[in-house]
C-alpha positions in Angstrom: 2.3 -7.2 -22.8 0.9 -9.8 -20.0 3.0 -8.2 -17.4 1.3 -4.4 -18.4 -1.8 -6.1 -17.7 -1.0 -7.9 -14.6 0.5 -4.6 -13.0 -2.5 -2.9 -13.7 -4.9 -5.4 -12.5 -2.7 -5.0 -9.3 -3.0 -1.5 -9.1 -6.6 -1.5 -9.5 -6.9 -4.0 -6.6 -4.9 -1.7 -4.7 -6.9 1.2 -5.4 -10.1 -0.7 -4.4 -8.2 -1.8 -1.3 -7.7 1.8 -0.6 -11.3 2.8 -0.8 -12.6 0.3 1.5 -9.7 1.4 3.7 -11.1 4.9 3.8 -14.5 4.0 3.7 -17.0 5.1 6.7 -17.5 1.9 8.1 -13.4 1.0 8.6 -12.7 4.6 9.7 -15.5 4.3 12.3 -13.7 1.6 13.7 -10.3 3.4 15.2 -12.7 6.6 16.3 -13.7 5.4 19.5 -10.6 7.2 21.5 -6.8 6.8 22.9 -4.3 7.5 21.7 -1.0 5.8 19.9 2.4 7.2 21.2 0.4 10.6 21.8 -1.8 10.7 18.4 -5.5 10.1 17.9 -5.8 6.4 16.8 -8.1 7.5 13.7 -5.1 9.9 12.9 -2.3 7.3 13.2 -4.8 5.0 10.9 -5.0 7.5 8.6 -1.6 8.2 8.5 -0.4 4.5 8.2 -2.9 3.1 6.1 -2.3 6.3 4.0 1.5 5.1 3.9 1.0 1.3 3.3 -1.3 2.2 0.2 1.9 4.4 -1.1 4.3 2.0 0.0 2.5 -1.1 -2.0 2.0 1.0 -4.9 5.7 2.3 -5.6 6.1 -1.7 -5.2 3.6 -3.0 -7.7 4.8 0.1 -10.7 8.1 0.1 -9.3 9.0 -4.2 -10.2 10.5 -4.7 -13.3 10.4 -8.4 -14.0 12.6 -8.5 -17.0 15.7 -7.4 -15.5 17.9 -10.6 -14.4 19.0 -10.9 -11.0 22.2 -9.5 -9.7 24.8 -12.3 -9.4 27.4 -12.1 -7.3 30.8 -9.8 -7.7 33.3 -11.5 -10.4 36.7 -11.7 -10.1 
């Protein structure tokens, strides 16, 4: 039961972590110009922030910490 919690509480971090990372004041940052291998830097922010966010949260409701870890081959 503690780990539903603490997954959760992780998840909700993330999600806050998300809305400040798409927030006006962050996304004002990267609109100034250029470019990053071709692409608008607010679109590559977008994009990669966009990504990270997904990435961390198949991570955090992805972990199963009651499965032991994988020794090495027998025999």
């Amino acid at each position: 039961m503690m780990k539903a919690s603490l997954t959760g509480q992780r998840l909700v971090v993330l999600f806050f972590l998300g809305l400040v990372a798409f927030n006006f004041p962050v996304l004002g940052l990267f609109e100034k110009g250029g470019t990053v291998f071709g692409v608008p830097v607010l679109y590559a922010y977008a994009y990669g922030a966009w990504a990270a966010l997904i990435f961390a949260m198949a991570r955090v409701a992805g972990r199963r910490d009651d499965v032991p870890p994988a020794s090495g081959p027998r025999g």
